[in-house]
C-alpha positions in Angstrom: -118.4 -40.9 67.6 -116.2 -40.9 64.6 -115.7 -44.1 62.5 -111.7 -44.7 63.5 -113.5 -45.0 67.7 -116.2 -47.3 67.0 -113.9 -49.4 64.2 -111.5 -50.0 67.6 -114.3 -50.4 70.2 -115.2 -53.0 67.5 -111.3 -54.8 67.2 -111.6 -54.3 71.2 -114.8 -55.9 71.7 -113.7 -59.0 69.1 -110.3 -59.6 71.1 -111.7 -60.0 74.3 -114.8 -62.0 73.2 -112.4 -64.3 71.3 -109.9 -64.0 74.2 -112.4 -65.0 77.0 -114.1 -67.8 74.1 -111.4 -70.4 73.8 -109.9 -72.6 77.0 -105.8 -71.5 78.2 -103.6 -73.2 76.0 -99.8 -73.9 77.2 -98.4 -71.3 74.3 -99.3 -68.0 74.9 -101.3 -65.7 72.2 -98.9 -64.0 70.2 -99.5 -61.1 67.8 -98.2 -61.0 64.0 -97.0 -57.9 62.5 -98.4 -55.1 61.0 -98.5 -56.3 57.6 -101.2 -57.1 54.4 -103.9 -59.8 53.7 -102.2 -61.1 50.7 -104.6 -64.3 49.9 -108.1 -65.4 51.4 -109.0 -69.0 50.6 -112.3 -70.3 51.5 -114.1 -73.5 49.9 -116.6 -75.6 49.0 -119.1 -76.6 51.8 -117.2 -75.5 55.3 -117.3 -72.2 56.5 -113.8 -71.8 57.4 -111.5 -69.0 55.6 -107.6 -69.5 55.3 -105.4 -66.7 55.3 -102.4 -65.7 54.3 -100.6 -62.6 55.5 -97.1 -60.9 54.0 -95.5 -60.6 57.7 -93.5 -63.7 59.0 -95.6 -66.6 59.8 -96.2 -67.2 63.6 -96.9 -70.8 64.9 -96.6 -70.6 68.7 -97.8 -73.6 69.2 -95.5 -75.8 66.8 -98.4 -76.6 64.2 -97.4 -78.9 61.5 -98.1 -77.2 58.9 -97.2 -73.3 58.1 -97.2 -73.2 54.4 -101.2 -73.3 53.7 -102.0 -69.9 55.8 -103.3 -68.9 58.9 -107.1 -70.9 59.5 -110.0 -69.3 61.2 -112.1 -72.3 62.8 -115.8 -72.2 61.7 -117.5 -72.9 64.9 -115.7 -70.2 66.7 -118.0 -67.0 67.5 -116.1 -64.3 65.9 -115.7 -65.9 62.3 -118.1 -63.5 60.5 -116.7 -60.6 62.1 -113.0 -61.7 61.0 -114.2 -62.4 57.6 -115.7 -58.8 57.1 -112.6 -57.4 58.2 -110.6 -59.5 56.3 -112.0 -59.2 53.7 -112.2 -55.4 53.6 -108.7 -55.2 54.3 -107.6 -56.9 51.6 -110.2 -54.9 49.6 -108.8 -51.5 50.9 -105.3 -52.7 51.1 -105.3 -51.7 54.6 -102.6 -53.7 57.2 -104.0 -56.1 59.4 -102.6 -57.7 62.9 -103.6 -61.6 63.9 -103.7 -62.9 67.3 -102.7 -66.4 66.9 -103.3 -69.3 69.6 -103.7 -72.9 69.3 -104.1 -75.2 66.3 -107.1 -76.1 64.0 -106.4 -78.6 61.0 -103.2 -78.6 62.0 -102.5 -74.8 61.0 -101.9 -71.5 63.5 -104.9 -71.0 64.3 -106.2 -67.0 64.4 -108.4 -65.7 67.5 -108.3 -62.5 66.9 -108.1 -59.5 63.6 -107.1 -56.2 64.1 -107.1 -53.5 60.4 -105.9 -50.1 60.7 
């Protein structure tokens, strides 16, 4: 199987598990543009990464604040998975995709990473 097929079985298996992982929210998931990981933030003693992304902000849910990045939530299941692609798209310079649902610390919240 060649990397590009198990890299999107991979995305695939992520999306659903963090699809079928979080209750139904009344906003709808909605997907960012293709773009690039521009900044990562993570600090001090919480595991929880903020990221911010060059395509135009999504916040379906009317989170208060969209100027401090995208947040990942460090209890939910996928974290370490998003991190390692996060991190090795910024590392690669490769575009990434969000899924964005919901709030956490008040910022759009991201369920889902997708790198191509």
């Amino acid at each position: 199987m060649s990397v590009r097929k198990v890299i999107g079985l991979m995305v695939s298996i992520v999306v659903a598990n963090a699809m079928l992982a979080y209750p139904v929210y009344a906003a709808d998931a909605v997907f960012t543009e293709w773009g690039t990981v521009v900044t990562l933030q993570a600090g001090w003693t919480i595991d929880r990464m903020l990221v911010f992304h060059s395509a135009p902000m999504k916040n379906p849910d009317n989170c208060p604040i969209t100027t401090n990045g995208y947040i990942i939530d460090e209890k939910a299941r996928g974290r370490k998975t998003f991190y390692a692609l996060l991190l090795g798209a910024l590392l690669n310079e490769r575009e990434t995709a969000l899924v964005i649902l919901g709030c956490f610390e008040d910022r759009p919240r991201i369920v889902s990473v997708a790198i191509r």
